[in-house]
Biopython code that builds the backbone (N, CA, C, O; Angstrom):
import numpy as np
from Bio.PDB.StructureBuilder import StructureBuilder

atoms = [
    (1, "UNK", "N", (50.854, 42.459, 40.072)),
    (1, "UNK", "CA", (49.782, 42.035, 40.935)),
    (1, "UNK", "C", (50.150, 42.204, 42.409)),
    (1, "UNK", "O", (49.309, 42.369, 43.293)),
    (2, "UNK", "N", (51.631, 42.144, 42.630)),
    (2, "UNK", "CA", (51.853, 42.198, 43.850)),
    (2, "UNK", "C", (51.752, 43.416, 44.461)),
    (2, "UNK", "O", (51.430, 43.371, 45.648)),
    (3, "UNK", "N", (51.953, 44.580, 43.940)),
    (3, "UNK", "CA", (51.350, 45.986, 43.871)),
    (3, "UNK", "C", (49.937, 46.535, 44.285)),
    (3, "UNK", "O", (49.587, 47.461, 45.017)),
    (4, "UNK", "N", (49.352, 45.732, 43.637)),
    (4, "UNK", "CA", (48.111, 46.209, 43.808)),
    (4, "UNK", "C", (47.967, 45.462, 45.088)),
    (4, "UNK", "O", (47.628, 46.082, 46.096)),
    (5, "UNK", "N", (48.228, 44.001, 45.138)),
    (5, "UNK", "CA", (47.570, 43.243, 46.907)),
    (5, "UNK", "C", (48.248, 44.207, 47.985)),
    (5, "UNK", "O", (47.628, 44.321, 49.043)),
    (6, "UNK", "N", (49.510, 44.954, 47.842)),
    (6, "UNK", "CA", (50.256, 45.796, 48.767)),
    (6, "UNK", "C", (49.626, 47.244, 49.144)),
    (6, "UNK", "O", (49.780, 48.005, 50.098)),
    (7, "UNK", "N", (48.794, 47.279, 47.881)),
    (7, "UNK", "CA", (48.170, 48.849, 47.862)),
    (7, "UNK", "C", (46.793, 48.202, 48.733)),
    (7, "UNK", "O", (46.355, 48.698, 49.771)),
    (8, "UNK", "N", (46.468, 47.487, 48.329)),
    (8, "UNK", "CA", (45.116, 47.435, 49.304)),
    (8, "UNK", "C", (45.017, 46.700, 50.360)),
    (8, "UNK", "O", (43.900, 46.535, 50.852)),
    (9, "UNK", "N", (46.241, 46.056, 50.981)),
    (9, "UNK", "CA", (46.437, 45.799, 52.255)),
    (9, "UNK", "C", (46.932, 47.007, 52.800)),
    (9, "UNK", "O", (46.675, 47.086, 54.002)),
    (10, "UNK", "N", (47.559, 47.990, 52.340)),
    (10, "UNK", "CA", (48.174, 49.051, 52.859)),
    (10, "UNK", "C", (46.689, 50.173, 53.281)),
    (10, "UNK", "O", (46.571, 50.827, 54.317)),
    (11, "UNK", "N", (46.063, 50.130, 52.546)),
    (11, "UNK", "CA", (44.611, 50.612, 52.353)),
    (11, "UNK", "C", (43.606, 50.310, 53.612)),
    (11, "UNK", "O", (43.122, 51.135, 54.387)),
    (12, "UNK", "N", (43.464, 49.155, 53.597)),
    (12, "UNK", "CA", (43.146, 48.559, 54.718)),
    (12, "UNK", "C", (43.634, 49.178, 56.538)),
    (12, "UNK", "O", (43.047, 49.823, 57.406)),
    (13, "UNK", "N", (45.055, 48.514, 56.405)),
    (13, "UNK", "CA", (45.577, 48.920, 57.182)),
    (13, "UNK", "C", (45.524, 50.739, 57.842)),
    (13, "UNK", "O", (45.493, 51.118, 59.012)),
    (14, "UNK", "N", (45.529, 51.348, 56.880)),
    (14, "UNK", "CA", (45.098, 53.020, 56.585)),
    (14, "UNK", "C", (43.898, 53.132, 57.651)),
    (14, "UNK", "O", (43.808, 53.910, 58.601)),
    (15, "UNK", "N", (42.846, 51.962, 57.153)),
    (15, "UNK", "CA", (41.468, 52.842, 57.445)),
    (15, "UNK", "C", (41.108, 52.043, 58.901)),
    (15, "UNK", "O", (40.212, 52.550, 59.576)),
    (16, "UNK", "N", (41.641, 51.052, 59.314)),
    (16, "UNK", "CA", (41.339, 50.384, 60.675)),
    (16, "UNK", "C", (42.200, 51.114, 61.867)),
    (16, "UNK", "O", (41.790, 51.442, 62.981)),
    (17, "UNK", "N", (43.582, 51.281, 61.279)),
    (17, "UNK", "CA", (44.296, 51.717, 62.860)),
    (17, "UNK", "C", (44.260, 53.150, 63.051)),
    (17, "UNK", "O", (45.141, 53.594, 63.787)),
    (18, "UNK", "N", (43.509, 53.903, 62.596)),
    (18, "UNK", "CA", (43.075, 55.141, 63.240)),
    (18, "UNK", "C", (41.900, 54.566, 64.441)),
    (18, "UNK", "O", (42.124, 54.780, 65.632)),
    (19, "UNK", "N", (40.806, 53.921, 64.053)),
    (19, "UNK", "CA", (39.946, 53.530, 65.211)),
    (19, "UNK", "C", (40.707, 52.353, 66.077)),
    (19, "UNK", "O", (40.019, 52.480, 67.090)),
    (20, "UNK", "N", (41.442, 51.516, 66.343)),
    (20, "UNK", "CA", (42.140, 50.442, 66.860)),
    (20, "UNK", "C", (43.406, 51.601, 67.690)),
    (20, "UNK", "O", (43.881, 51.161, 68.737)),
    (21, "UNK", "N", (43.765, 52.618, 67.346)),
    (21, "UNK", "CA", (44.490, 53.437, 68.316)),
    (21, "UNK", "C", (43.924, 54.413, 69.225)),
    (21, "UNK", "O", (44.360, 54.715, 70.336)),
    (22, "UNK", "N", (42.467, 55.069, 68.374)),
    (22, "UNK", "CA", (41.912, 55.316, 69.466)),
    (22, "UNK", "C", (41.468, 54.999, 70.536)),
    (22, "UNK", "O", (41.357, 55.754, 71.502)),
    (23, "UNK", "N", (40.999, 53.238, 70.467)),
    (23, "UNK", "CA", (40.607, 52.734, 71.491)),
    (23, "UNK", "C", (41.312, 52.273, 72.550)),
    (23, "UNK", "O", (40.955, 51.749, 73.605)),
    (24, "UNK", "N", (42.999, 52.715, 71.834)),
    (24, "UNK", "CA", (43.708, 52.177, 73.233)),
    (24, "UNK", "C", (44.006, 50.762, 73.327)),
    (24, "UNK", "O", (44.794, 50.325, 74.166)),
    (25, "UNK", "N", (43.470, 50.122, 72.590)),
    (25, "UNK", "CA", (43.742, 48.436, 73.117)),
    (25, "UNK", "C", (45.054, 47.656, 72.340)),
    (25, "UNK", "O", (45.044, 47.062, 71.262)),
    (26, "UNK", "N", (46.005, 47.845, 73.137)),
    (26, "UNK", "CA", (46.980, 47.385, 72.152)),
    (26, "UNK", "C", (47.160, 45.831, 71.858)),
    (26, "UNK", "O", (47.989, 45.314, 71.108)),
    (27, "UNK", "N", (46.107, 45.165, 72.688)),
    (27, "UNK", "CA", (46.190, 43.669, 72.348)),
    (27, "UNK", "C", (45.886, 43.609, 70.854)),
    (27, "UNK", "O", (46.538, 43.209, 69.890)),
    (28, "UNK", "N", (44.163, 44.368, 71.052)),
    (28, "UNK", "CA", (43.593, 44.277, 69.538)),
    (28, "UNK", "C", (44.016, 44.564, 68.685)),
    (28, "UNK", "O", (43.602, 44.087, 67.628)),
    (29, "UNK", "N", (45.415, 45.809, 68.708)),
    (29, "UNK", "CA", (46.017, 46.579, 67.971)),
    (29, "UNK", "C", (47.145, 45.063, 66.983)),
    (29, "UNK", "O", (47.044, 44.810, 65.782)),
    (30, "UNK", "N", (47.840, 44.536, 67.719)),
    (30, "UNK", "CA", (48.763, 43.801, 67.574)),
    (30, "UNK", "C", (48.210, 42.527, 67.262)),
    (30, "UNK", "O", (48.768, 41.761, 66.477)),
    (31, "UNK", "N", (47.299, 42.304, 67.754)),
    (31, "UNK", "CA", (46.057, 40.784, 66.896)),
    (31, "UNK", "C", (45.961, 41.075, 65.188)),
    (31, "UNK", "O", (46.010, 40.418, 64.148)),
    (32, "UNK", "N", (45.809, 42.368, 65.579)),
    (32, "UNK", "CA", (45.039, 43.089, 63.742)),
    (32, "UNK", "C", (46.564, 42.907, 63.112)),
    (32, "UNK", "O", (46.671, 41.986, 62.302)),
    (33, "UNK", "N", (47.481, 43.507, 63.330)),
    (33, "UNK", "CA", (48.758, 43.851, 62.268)),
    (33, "UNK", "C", (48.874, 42.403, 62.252)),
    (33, "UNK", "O", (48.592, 41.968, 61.135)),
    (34, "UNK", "N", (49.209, 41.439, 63.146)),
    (34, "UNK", "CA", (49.560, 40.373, 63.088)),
    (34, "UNK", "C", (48.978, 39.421, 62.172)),
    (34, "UNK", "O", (49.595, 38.773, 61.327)),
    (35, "UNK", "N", (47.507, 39.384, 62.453)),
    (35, "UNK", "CA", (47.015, 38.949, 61.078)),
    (35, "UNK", "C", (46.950, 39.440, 59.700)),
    (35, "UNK", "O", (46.992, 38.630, 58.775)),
    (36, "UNK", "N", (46.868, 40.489, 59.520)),
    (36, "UNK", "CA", (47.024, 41.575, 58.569)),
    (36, "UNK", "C", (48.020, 40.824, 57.559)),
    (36, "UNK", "O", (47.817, 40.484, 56.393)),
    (37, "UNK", "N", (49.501, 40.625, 58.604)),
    (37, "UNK", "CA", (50.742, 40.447, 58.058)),
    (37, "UNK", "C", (50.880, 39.074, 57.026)),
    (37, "UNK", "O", (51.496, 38.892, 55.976)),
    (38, "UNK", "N", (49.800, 38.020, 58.043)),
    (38, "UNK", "CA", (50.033, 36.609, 57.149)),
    (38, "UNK", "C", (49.126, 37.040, 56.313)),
    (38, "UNK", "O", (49.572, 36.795, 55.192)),
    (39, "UNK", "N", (48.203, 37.494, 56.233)),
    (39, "UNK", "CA", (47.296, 37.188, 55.473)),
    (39, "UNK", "C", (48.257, 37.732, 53.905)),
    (39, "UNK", "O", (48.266, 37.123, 52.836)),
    (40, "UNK", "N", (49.165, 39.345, 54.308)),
    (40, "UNK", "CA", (49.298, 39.831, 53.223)),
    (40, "UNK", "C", (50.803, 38.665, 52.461)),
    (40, "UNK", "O", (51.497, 38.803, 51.454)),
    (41, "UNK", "N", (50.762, 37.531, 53.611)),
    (41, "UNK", "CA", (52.524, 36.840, 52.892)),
    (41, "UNK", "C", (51.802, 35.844, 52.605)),
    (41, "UNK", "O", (52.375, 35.135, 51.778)),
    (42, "UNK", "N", (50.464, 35.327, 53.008)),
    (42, "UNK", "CA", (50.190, 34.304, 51.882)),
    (42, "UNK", "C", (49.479, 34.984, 50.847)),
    (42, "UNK", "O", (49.372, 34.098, 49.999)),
    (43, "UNK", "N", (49.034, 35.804, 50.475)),
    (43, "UNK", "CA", (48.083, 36.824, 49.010)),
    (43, "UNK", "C", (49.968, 36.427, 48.217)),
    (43, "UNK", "O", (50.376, 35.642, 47.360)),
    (44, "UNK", "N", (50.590, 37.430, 49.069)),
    (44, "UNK", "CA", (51.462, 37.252, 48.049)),
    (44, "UNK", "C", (52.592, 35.863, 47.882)),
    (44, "UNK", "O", (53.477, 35.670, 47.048)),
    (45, "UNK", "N", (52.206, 35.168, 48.855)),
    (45, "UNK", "CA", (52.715, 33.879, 47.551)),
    (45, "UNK", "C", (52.182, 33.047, 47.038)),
    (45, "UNK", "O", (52.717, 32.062, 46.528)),
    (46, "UNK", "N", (50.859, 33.332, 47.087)),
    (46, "UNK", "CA", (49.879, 32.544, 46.408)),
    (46, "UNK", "C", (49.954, 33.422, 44.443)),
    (46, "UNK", "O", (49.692, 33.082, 43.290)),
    (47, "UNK", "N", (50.458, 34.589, 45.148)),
    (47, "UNK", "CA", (50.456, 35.313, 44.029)),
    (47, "UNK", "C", (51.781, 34.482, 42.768)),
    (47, "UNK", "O", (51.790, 33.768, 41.766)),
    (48, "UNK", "N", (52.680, 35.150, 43.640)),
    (48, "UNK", "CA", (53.506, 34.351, 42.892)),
    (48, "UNK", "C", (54.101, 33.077, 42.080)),
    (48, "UNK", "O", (54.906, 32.773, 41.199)),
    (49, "UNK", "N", (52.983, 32.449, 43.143)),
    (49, "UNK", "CA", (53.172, 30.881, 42.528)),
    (49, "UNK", "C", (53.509, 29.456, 43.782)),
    (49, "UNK", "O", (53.310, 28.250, 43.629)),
    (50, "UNK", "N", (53.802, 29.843, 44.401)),
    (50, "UNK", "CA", (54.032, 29.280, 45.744)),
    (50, "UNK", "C", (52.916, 28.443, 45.696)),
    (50, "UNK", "O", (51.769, 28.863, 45.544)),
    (51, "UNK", "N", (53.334, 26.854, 45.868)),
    (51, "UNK", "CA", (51.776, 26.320, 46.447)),
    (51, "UNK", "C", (51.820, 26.275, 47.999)),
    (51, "UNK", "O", (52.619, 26.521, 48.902)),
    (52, "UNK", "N", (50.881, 25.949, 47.881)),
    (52, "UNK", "CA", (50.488, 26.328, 49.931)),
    (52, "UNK", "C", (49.200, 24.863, 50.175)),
    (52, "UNK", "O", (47.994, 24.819, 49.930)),
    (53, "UNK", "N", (50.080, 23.908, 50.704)),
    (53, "UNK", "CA", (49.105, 23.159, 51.313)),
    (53, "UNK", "C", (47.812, 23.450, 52.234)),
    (53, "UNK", "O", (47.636, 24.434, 52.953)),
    (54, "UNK", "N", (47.209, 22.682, 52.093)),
    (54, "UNK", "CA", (45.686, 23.058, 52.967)),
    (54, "UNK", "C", (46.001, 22.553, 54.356)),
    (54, "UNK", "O", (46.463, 21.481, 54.748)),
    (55, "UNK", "N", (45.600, 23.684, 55.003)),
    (55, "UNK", "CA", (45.729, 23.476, 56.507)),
    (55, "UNK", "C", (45.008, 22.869, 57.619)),
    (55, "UNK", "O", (45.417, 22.742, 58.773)),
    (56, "UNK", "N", (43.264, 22.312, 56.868)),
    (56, "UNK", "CA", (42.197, 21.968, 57.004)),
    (56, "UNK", "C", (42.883, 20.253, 58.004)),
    (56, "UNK", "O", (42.432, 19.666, 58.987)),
    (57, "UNK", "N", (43.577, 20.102, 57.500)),
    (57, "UNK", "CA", (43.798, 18.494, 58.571)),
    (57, "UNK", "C", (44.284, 18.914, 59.615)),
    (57, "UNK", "O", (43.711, 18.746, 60.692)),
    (58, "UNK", "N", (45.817, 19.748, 59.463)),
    (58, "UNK", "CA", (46.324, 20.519, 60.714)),
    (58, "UNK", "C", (45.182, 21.244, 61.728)),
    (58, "UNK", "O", (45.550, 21.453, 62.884)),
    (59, "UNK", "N", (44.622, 21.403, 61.570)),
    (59, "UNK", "CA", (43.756, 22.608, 62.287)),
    (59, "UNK", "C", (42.831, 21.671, 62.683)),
    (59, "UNK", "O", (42.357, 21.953, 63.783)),
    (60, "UNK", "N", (42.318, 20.472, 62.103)),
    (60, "UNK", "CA", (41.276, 19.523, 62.728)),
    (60, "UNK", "C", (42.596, 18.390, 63.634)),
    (60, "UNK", "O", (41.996, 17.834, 64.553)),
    (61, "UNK", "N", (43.619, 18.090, 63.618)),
    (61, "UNK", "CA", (44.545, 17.783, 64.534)),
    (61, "UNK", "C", (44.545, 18.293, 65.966)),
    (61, "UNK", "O", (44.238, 17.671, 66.983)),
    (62, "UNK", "N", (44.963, 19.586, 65.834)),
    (62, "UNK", "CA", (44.915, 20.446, 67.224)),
    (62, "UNK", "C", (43.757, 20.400, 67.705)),
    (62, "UNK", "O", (43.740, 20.076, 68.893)),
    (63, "UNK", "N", (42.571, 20.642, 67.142)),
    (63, "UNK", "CA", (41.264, 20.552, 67.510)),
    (63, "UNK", "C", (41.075, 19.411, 68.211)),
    (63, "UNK", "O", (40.698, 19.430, 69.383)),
    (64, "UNK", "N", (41.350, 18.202, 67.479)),
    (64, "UNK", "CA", (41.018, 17.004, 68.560)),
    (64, "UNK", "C", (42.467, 16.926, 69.269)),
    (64, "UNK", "O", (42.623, 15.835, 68.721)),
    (65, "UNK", "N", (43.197, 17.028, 69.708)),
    (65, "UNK", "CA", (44.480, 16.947, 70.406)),
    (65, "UNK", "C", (43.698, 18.097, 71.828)),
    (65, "UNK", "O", (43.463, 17.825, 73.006)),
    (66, "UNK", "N", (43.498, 19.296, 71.094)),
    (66, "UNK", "CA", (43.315, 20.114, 72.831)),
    (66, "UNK", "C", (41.755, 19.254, 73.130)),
    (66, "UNK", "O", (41.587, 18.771, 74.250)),
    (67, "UNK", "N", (40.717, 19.115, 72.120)),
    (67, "UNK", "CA", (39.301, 18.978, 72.639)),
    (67, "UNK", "C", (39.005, 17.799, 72.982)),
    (67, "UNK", "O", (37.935, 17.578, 73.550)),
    (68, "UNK", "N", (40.209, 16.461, 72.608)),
    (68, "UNK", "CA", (39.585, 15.061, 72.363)),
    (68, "UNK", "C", (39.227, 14.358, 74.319)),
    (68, "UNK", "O", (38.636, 13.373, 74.760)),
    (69, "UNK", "N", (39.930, 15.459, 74.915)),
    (69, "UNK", "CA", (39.736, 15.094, 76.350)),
    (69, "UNK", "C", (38.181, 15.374, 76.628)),
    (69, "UNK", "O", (37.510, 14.865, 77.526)),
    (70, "UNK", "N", (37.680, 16.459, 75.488)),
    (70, "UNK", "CA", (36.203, 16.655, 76.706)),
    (70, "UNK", "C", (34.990, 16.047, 75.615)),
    (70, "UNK", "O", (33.785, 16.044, 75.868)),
    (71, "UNK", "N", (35.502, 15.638, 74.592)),
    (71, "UNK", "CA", (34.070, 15.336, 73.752)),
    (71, "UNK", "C", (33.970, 13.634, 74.208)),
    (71, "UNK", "O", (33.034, 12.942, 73.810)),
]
sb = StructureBuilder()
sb.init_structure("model")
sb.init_model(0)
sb.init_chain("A")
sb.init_seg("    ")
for serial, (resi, resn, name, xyz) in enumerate(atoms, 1):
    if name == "N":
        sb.init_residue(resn, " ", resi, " ")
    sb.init_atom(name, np.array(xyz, "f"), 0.0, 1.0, " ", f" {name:<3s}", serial, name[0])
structure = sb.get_structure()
């Protein structure tokens, strides 16, 4: 299984950074691989078996930590 998530992140990867190099933007360039990358290390350890806590509290933490000053 891990094969195949590698073949079609690799796939992926194939068909975006021909247009993401043409345009020159290497921010966007390096946003994309960067996400690309977690996305393809949690597929694969979700694959494997790895549990992976939910990030849903963390992410509502920071949210009120940077926003709780303006709401």
């Amino acid at each position: 299984m891990v094969i195949v998530i590698t073949v079609f992140v690799g796939m992926l990867v194939c068909l975006q950074l021909p247009s993401l190099l043409k345009l020159g933007s290497r921010r966007d360039l390096l946003t994309y691989l960067i996400l690309m990358g977690l996305a393809y290390i949690l597929m694969v350890l979700r694959t494997v078996g790895v549990h992976l806590p939910y990030v849903t509290s963390a992410i509502v933490r920071v949210f009120k930590a940077v926003l709780g000053r303006f709401i």
